[in-house]
FIKOLZA-1660 file (N, C-alpha, C; in steps of 0.1 Angstrom, whole numbers, plus 5000, padded with zeros to 4 digits):
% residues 172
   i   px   py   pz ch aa at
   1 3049 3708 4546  A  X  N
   1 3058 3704 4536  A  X CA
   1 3060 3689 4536  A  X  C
   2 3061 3683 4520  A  X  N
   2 3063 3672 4521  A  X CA
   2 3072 3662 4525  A  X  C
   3 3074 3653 4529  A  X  N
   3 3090 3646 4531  A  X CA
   3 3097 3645 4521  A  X  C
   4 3091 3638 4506  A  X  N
   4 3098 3635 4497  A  X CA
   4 3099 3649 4487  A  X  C
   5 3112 3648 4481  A  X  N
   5 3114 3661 4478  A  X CA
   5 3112 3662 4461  A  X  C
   6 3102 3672 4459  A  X  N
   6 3089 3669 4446  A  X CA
   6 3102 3675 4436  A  X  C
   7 3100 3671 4425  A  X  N
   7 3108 3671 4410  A  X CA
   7 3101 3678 4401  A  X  C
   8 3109 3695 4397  A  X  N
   8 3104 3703 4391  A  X CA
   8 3103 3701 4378  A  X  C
   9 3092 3702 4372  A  X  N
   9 3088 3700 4356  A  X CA
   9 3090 3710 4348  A  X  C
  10 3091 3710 4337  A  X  N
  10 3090 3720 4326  A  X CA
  10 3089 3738 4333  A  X  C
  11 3076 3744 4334  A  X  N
  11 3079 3755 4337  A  X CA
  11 3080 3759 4353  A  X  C
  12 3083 3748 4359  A  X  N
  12 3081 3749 4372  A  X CA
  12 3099 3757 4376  A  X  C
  13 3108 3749 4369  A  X  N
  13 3119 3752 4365  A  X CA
  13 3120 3767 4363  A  X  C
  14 3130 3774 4375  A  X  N
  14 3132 3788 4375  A  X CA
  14 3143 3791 4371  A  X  C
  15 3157 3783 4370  A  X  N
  15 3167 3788 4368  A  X CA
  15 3167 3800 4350  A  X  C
  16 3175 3804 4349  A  X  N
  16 3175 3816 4336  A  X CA
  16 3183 3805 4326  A  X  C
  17 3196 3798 4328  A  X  N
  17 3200 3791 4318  A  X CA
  17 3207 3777 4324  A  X  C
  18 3199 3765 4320  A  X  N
  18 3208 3759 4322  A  X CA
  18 3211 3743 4315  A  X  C
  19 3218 3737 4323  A  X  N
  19 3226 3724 4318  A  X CA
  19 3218 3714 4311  A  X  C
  20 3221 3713 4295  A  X  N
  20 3205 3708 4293  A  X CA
  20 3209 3692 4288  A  X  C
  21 3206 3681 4291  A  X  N
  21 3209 3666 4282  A  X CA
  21 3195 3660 4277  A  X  C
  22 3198 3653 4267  A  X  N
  22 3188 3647 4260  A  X CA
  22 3184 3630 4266  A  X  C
  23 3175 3628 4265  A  X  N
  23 3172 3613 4269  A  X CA
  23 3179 3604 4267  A  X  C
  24 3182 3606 4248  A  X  N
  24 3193 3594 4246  A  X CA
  24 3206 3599 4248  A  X  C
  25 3210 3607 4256  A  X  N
  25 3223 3607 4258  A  X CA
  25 3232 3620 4252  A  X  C
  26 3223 3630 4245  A  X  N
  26 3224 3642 4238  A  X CA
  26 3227 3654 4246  A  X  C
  27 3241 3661 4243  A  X  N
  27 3243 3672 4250  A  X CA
  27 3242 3683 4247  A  X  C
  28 3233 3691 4255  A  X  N
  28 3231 3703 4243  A  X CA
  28 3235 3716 4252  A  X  C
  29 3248 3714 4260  A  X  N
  29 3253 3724 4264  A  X CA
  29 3244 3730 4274  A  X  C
  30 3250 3745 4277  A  X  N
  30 3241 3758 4285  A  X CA
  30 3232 3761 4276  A  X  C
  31 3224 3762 4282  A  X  N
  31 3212 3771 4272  A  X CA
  31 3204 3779 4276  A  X  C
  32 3196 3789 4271  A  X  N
  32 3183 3793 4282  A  X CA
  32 3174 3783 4281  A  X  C
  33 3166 3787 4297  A  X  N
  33 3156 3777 4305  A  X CA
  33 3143 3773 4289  A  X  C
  34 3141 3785 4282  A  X  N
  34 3130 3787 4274  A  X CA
  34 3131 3779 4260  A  X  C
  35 3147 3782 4257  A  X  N
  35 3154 3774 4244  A  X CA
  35 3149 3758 4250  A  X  C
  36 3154 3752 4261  A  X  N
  36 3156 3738 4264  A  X CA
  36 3137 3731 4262  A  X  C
  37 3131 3739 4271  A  X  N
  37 3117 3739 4271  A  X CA
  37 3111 3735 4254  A  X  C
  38 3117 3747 4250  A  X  N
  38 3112 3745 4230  A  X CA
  38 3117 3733 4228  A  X  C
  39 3128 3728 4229  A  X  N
  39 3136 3715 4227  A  X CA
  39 3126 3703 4226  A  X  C
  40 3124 3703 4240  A  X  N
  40 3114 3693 4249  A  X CA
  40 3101 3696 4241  A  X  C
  41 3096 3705 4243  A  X  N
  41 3080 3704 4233  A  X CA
  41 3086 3699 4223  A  X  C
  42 3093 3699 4213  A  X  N
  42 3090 3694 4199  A  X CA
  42 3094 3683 4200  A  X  C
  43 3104 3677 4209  A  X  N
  43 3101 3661 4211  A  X CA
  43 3090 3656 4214  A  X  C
  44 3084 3662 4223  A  X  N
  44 3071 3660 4232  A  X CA
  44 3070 3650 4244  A  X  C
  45 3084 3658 4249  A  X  N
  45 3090 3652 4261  A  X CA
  45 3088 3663 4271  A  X  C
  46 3091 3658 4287  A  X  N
  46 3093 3669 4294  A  X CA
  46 3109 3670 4300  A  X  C
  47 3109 3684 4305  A  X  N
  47 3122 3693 4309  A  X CA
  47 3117 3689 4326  A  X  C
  48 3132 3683 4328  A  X  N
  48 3134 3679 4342  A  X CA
  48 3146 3677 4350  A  X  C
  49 3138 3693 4360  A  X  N
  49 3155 3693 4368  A  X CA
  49 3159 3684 4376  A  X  C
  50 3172 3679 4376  A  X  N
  50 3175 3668 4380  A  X CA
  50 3186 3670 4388  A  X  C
  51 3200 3681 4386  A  X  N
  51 3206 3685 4398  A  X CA
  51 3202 3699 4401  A  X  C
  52 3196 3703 4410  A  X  N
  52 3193 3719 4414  A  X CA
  52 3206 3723 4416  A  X  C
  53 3212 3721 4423  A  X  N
  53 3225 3722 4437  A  X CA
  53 3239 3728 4426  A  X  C
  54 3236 3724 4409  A  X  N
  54 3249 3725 4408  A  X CA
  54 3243 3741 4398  A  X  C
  55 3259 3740 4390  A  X  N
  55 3259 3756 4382  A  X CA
  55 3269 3759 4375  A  X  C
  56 3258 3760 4361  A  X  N
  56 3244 3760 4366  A  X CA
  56 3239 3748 4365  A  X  C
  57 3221 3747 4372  A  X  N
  57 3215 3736 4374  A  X CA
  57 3215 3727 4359  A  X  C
  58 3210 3713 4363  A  X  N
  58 3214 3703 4349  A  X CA
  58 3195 3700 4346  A  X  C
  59 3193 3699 4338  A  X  N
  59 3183 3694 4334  A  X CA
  59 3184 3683 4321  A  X  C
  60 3173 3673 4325  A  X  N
  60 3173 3667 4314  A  X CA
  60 3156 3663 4306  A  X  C
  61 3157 3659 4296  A  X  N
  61 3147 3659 4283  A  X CA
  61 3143 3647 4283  A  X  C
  62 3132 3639 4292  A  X  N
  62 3125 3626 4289  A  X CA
  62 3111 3625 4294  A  X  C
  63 3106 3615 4292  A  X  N
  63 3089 3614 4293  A  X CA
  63 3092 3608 4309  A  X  C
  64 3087 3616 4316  A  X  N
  64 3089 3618 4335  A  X CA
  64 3077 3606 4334  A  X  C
  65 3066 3605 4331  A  X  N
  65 3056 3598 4333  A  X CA
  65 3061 3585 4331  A  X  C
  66 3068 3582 4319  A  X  N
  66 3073 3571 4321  A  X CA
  66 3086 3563 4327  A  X  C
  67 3092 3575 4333  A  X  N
  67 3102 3574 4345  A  X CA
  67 3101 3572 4355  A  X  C
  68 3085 3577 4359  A  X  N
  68 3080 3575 4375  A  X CA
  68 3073 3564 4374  A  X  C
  69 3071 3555 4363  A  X  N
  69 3068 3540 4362  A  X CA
  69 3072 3531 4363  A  X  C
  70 3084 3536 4358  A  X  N
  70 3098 3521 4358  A  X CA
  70 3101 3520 4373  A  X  C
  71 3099 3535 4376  A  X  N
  71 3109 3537 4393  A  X CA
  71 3099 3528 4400  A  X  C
  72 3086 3530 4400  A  X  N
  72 3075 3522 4408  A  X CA
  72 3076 3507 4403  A  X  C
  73 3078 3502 4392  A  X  N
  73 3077 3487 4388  A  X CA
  73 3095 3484 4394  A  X  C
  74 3104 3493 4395  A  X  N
  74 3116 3486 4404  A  X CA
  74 3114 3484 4415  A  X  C
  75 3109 3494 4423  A  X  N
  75 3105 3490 4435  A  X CA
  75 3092 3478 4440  A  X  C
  76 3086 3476 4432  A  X  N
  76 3078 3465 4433  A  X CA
  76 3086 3453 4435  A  X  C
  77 3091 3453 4419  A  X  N
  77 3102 3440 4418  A  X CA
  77 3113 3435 4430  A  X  C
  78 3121 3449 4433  A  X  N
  78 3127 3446 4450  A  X CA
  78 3124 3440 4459  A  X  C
  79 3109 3446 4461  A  X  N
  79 3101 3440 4473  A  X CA
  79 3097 3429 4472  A  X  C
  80 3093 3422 4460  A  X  N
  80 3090 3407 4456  A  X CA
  80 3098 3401 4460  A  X  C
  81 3111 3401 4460  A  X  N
  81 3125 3397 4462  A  X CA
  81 3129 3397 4475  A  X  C
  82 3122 3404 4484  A  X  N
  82 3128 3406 4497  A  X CA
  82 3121 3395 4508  A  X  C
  83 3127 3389 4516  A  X  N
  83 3128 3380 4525  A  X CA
  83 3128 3382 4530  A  X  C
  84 3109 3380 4540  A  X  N
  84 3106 3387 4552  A  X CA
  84 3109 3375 4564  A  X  C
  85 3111 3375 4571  A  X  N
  85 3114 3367 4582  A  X CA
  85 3105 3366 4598  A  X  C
  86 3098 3355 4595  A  X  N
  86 3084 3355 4605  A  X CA
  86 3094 3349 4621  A  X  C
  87 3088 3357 4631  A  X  N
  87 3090 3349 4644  A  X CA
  87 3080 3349 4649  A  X  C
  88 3082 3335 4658  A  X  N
  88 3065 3328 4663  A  X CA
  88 3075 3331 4677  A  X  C
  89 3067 3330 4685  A  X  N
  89 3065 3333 4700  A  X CA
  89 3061 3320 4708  A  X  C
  90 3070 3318 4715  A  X  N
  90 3063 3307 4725  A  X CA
  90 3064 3310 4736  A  X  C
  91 3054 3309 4746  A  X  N
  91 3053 3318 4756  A  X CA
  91 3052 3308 4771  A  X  C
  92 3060 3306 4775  A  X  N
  92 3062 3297 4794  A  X CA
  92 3063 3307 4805  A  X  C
  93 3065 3295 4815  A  X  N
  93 3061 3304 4829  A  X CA
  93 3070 3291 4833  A  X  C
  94 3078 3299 4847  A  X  N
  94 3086 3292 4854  A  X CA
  94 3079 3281 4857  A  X  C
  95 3071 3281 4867  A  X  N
  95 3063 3267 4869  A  X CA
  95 3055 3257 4862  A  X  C
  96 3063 3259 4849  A  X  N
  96 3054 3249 4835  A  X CA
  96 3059 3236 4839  A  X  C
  97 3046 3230 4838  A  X  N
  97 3051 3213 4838  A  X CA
  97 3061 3209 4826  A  X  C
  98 3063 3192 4826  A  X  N
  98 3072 3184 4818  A  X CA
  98 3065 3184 4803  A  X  C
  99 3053 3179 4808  A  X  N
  99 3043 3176 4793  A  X CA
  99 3039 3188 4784  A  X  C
 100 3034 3199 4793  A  X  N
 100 3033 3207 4789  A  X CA
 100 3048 3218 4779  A  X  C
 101 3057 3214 4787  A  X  N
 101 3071 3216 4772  A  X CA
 101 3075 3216 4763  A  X  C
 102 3070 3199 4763  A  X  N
 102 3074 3187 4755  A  X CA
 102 3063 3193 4745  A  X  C
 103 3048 3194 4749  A  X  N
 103 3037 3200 4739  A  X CA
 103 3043 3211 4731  A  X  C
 104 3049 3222 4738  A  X  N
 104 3057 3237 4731  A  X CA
 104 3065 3234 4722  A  X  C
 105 3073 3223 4729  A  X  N
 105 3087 3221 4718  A  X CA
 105 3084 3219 4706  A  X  C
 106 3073 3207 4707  A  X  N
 106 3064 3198 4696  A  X CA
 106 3060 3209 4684  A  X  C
 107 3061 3222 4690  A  X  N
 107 3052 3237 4678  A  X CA
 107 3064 3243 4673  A  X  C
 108 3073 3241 4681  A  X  N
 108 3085 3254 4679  A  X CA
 108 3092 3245 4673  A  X  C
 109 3098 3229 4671  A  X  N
 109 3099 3228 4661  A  X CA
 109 3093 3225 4650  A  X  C
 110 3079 3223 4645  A  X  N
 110 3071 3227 4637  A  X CA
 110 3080 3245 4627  A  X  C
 111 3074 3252 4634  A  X  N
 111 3081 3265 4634  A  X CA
 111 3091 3266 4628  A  X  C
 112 3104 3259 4629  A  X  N
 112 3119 3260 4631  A  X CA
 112 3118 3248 4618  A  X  C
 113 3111 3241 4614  A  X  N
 113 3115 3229 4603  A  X CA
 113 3106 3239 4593  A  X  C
 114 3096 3249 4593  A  X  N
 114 3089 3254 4585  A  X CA
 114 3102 3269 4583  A  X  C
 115 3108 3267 4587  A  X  N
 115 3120 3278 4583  A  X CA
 115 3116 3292 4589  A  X  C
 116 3110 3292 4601  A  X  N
 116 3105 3302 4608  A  X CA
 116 3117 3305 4622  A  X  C
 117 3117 3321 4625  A  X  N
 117 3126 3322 4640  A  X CA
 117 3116 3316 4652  A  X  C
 118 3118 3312 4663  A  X  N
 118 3107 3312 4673  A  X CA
 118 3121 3318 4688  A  X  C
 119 3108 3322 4692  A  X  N
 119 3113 3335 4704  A  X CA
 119 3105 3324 4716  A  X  C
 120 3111 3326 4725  A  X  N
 120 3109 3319 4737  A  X CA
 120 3110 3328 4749  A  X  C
 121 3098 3327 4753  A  X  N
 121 3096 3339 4767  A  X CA
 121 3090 3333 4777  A  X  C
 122 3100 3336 4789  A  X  N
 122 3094 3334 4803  A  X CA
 122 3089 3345 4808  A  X  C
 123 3077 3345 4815  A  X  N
 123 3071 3359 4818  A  X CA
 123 3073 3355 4834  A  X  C
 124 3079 3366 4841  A  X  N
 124 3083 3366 4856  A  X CA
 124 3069 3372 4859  A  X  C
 125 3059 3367 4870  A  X  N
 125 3051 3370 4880  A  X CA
 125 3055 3375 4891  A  X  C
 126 3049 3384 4897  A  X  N
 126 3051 3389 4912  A  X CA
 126 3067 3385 4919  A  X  C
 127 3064 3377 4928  A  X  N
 127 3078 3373 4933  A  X CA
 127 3089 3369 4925  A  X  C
 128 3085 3361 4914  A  X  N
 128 3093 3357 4909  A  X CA
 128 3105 3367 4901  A  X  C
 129 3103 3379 4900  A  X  N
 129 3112 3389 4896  A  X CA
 129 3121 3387 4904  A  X  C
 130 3123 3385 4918  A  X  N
 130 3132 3386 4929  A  X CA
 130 3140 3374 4923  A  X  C
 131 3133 3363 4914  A  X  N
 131 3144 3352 4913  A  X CA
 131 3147 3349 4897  A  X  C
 132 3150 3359 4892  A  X  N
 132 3145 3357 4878  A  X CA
 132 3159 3340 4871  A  X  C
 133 3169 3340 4878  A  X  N
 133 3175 3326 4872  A  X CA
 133 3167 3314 4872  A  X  C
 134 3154 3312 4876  A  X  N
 134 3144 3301 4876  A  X CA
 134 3138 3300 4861  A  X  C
 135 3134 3316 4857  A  X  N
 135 3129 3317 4844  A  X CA
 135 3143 3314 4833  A  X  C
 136 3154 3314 4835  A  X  N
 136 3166 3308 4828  A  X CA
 136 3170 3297 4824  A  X  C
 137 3163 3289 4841  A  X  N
 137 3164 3277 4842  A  X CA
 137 3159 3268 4831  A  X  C
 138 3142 3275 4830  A  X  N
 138 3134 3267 4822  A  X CA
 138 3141 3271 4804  A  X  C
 139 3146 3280 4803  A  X  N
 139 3152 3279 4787  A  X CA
 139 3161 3273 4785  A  X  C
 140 3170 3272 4796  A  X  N
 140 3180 3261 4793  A  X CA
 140 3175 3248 4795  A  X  C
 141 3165 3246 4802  A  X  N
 141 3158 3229 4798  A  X CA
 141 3155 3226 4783  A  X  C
 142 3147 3245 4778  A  X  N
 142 3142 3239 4769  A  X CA
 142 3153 3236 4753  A  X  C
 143 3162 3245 4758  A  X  N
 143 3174 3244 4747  A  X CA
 143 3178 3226 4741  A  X  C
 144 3181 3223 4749  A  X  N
 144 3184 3209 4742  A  X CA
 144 3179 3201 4737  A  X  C
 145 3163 3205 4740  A  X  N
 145 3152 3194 4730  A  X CA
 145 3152 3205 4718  A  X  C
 146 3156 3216 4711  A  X  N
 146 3154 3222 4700  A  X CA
 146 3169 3224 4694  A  X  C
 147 3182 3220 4696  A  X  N
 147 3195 3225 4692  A  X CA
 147 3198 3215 4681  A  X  C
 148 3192 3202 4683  A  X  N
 148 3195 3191 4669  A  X CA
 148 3189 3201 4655  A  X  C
 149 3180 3207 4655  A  X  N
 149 3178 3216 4646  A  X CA
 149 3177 3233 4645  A  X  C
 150 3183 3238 4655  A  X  N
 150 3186 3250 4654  A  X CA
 150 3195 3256 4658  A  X  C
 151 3195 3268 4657  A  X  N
 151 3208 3275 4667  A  X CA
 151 3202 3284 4671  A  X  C
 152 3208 3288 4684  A  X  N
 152 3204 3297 4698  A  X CA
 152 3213 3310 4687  A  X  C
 153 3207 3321 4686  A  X  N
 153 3205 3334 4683  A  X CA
 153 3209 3346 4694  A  X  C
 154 3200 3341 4700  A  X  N
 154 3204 3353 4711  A  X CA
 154 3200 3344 4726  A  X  C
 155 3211 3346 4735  A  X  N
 155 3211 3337 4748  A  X CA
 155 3201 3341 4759  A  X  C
 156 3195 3336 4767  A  X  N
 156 3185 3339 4773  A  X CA
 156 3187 3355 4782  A  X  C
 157 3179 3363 4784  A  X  N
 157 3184 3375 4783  A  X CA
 157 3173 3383 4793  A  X  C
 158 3175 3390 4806  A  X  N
 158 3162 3396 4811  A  X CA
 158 3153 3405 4806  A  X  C
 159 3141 3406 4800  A  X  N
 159 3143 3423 4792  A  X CA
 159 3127 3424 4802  A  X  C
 160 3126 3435 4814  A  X  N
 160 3117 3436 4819  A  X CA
 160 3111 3423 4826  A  X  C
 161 3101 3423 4820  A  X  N
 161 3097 3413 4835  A  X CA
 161 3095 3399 4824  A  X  C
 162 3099 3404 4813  A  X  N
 162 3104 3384 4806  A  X CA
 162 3121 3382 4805  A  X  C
 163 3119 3368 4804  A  X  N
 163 3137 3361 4799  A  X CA
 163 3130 3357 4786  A  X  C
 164 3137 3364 4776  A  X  N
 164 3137 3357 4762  A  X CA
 164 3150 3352 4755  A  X  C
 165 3149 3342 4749  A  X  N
 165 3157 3332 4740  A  X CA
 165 3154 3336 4721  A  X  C
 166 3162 3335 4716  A  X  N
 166 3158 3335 4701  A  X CA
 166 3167 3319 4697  A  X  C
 167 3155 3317 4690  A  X  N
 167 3161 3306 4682  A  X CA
 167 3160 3307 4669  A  X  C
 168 3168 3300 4657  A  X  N
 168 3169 3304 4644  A  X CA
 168 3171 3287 4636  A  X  C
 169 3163 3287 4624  A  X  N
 169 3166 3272 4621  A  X CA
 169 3179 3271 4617  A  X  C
 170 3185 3260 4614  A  X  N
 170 3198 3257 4614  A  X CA
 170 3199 3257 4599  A  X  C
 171 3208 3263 4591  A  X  N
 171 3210 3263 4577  A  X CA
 171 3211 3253 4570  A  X  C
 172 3212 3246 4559  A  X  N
 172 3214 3234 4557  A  X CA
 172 3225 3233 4547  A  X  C
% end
């Protein structure tokens, strides 16, 4: 069975009499299922149940094909509209040199001026799990060369065997 829950058409529609409205807004009372159907053919529209649940059920009188178009061209339009939010990853190790930082920082703000998140991970090796405030160390070095344009998101944090930082550009 499907997930989405499929919308009975014309003779699909079992109930014996029911709640019947017109497209533009037309009420045409209880009726039988067969009356409403005749309705809809001579418009040359279709019969579509719309509340099952009530009673009796409600149906209404419109061109479905061109209902399941609009519904698809809204949801397009939504999605055009929607504001995906990229995070770049920058990836250290406790024992990262000075230059080598300074090179990361150099990307992450790239990143952060191109209106992107960047995530900052220290990946703990073997022993170094035993000391993981070393891998903290280094985010708090790196925090100060990136805070003139952003804000700390989430504070450096152990999750497994990385310390990650989120950073977010600063609003203007």
């Amino acid at each position: 069975m499907s997930k989405k829950k499929e919308v009975q058409l014309n003779h699909e529609i079992r109930a014996n009499e029911v709640r019947c409205l017109g497209d533009d807004g037309t009420q045409y009372g209880i009726i039988s299922r067969n009356e409403a159907l005749r309705i809809a053919e001579d418009m040359g529209l279709d019969l579509v149940l719309i509340a099952p649940d009530a009673k009796p059920p409600v149906c209404k009188i419109m061109d479905y094909g061109k209902f399941k178009y609009q519904e698809e061209k809204k949801k397009k339009e939504a999605k055009k509209k929607q504001k995906t939010i990229e995070v770049k990853e920058i990836k250290l190790s406790v024992k990262i040199a000075d230059n080598d930082i300074s090179y990361k920082i150099k990307h992450a703000r790239e990143f952060l001026e191109a209106g992107k998140h960047v995530k900052f991970r220290v990946f703990l090796r073997g022993r170094e799990m035993a000391n993981p405030e070393a891998g903290v160390a280094v985010l708090e070095k790196v925090w100060p060369m990136v805070e003139d344009i952003a804000v700390r998101d989430k504070p450096p944090k152990l999750e497994g065997r990385y310390i990650n930082m989120l950073v977010v550009p600063k609003q203007k």
